[in-house]
C-alpha positions in Angstrom: -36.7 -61.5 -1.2 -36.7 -64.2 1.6 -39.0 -66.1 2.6 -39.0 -64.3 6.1 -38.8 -61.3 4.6 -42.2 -62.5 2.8 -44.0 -63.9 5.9 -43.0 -60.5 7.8 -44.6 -58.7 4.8 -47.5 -60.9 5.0 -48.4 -60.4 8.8 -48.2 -56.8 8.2 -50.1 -57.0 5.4 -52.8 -59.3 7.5 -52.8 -56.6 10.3 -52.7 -53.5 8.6 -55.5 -54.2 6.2 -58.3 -54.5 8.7 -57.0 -52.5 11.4 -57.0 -49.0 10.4 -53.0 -48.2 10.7 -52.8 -48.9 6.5 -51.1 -52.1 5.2 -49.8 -50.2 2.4 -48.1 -47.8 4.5 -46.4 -50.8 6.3 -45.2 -52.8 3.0 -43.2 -49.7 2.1 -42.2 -48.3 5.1 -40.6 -52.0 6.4 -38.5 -52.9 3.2 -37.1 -49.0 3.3 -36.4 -49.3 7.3 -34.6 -52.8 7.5 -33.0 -52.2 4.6 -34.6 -54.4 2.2 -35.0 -54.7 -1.5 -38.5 -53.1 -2.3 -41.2 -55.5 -3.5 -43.7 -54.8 -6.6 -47.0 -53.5 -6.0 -47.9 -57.0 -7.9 -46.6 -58.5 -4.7 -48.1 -55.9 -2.6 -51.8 -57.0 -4.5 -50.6 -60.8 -3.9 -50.7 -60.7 -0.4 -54.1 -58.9 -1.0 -55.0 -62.3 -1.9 -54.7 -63.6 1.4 -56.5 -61.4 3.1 -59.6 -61.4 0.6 -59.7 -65.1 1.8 -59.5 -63.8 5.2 -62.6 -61.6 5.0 -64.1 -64.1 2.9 -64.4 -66.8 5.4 -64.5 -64.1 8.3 -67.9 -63.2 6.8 -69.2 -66.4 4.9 -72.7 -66.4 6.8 -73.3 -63.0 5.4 -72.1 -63.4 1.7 -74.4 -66.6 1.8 -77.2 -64.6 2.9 -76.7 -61.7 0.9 -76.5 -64.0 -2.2 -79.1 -66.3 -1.5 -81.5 -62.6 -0.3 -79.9 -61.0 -3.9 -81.0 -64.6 -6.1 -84.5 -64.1 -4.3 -85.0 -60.6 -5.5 -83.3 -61.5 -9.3 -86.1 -64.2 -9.4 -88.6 -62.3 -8.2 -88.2 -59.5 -10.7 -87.3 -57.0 -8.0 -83.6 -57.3 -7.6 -83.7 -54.9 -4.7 -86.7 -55.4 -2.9 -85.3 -57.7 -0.7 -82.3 -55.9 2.5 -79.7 -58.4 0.9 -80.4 -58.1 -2.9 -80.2 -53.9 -1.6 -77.0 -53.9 0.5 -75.4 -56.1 -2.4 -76.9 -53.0 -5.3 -75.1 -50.5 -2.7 -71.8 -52.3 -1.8 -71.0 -52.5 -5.6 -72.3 -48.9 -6.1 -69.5 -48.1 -3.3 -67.2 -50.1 -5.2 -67.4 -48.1 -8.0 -65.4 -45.0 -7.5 -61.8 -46.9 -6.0 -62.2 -49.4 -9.5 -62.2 -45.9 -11.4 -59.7 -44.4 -9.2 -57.4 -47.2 -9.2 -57.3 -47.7 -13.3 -56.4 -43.8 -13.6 -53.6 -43.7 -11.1 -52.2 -47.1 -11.4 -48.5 -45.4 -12.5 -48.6 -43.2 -9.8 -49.7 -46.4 -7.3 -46.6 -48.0 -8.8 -44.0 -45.2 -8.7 -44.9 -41.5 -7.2 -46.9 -42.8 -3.9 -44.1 -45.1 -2.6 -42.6 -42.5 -0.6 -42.1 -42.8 3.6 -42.5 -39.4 3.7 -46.0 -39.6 2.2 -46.7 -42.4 4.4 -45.4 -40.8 7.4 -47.5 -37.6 6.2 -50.7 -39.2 5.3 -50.4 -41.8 8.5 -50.3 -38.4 10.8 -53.0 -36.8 9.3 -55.3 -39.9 9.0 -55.1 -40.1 12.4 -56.3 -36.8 12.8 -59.4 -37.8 10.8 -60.1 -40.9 12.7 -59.5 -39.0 15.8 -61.9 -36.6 15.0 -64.7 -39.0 13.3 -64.6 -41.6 16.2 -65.9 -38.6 18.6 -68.5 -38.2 16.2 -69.6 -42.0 16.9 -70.4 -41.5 20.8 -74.0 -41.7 20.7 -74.9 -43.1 17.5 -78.0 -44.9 16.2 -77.8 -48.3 15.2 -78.4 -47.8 10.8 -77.2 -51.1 9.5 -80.4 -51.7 7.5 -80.5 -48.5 6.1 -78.1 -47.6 4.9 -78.2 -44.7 2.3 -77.9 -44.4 -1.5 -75.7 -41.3 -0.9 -73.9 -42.6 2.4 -72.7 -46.2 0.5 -71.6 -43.5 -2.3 -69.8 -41.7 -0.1 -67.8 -44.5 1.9 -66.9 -45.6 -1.4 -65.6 -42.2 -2.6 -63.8 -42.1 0.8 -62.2 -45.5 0.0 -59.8 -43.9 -3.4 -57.8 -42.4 -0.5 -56.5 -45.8 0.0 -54.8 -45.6 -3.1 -52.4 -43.1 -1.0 -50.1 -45.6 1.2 -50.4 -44.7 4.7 -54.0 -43.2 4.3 -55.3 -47.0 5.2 -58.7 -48.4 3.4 -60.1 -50.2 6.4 -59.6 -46.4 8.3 -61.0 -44.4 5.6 -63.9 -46.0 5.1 -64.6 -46.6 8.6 -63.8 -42.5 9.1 -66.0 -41.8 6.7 -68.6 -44.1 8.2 -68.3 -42.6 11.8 -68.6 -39.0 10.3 -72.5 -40.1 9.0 -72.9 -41.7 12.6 -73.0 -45.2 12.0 -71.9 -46.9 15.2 -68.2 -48.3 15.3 -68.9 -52.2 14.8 -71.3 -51.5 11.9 -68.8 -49.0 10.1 -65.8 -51.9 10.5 -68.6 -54.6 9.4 -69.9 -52.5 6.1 -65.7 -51.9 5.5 -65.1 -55.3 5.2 -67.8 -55.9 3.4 -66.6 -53.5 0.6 -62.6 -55.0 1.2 -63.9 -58.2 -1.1 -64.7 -56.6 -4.7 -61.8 -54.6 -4.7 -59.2 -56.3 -3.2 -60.7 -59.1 -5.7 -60.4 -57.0 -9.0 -57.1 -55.3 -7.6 -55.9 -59.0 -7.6 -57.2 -60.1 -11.0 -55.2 -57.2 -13.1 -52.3 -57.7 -10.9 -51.5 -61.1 -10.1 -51.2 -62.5 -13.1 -47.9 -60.5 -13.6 -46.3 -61.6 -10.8 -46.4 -65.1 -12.3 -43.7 -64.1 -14.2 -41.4 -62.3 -12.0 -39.8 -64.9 -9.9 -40.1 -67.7 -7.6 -43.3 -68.7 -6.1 -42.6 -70.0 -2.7 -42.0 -66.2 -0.5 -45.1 -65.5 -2.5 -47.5 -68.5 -1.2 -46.0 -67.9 2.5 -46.7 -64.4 2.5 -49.8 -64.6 1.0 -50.6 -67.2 4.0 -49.3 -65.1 6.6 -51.5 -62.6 5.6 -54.8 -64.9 5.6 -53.7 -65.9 8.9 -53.4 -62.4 10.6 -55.6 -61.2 8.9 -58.3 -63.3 10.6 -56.8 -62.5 13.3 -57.4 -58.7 12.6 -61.1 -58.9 11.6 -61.8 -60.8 15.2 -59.9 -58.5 16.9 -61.2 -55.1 15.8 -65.0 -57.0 15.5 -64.4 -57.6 19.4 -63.1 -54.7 20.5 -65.1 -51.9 19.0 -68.2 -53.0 20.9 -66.8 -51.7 23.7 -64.0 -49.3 22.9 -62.9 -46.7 20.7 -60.5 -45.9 18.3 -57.9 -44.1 19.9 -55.3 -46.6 20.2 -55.1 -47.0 16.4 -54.8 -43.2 16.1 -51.9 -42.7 18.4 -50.3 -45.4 17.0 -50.1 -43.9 14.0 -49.1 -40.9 15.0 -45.9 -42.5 16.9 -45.3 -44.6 13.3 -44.9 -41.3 11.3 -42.6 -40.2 14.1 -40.6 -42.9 13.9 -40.5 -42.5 10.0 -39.8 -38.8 10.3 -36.9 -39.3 13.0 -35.1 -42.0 11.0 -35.8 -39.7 7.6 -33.9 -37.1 9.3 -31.2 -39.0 10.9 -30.0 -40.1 7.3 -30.2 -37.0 6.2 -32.7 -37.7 3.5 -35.0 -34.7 4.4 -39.1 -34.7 4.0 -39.2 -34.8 0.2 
């Protein structure tokens, strides 16, 4: 791989993780398109990397308050009496189900999934979903402070469809969100939110191979790239869901899995 090639990867990675067109979808859709040597999925989780910084400094005021609220509660013997110590007890809860997911269809993750035409087919029908759920936001309450047991267990749940490339983590969560009408900037805010423990275990089981596998350098500008854009991202969508809806996201995905589909059946490689 070169180091273009890498930064390339990186600022899709960046993009596609916080906007909700999938990053996954775009790391194996690009390589197969331009003509590319494939990457590992160790790289894939490297780039993660950046991007966990990215929504780590994108949101340090809130993981200082929800640590310093969460130590308050600990010390006080009520771990959850305090809003932060309780959103931090329900973003791991949510956290839960993709860690479980991801350990029981890691192989798959690494071989099976990697297939343009399931990221063609699972980019279309996303955006069906999204389509759908971001109707469903058009008049909702504000419910950032209470936020449910069973609705952080179900955004969760929603997030092991990520481990499908071209489903997209940032949109299923956010769907899933919408569809229990939380309003559009909350629903992005509480997805970032739950982006950090996973991307961060994700990384610790997987990095560490990738040490071994060859040089460093497309690795540390990729992984920059994607800090970079993906600050970028978070600002962007932040911004412009107070205002606006989802829609552009939606038909750009459909016009992606076109795209994939056309060039699919130009070589002649059919829809398997």
């Amino acid at each position: 791989m070169s180091d273009l090639q890498a930064v390339i990867l990186g600022v899709l990675q960046g993009l596609g993780e916080f906007l909700p067109i999938s990053s996954s979808g775009h790391l194996i859709v690009a390589p197969w398109l331009f003509g590319w040597p494939p990457q590992s999925l160790s790289f894939d989780v490297a780039l993660h990397l950046g991007t966990l910084v990215a929504v780590l400094l994108a949101f340090a005021g809130d993981w200082k308050r929800l640590a310093v609220g969460g130590a308050k509660g600990v010390l006080s013997g009520r771990p959850f009496s305090q809003p932060e110590g309780r959103l931090l007890g329900l973003l791991a809860l949510a956290s839960v189900p993709a860690a479980i997911a991801g350990v029981l269809l890691d192989d798959w993750a690494e071989t099976s999934f990697r297939s343009p035409a399931l990221v063609a087919t699972t980019m279309a029908l996303m955006g069906g979903v999204l389509l759908f759920a971001d109707r469903r936001a058009n008049g909702a309450t504000g419910m950032a402070d209470a936020i449910t047991l069973r609705d952080a267990l179900l955004i969760g749940l929603a997030q092991c469809l990520a481990l499908v490339p071209g489903v997209s983590r940032s949109g299923a969560t956010m769907s899933m969100a919408l569809l229990l009408r939380y309003k559009r900037e909350e629903s992005a805010r509480f997805s970032f939110l739950l982006a950090t423990p996973v991307t961060f275990g994700a990384a610790v089981v997987k990095v560490p191979h990738l040490l071994s596998e060859g040089p460093l350098t497309p690795v540390l500008l990729g992984t920059i790239a994607a800090l970079v854009f993906g600050l970028l991202s978070i600002k962007l969508l932040l911004a412009y869901v107070r205002t606006r809806d989802y829609r552009p996201f939606v038909y750009y995905r459909w016009a992606f899995a076109a795209l994939v589909f056309g060039v699919l059946l130009v070589r002649g490689a059919g829809l398997g």
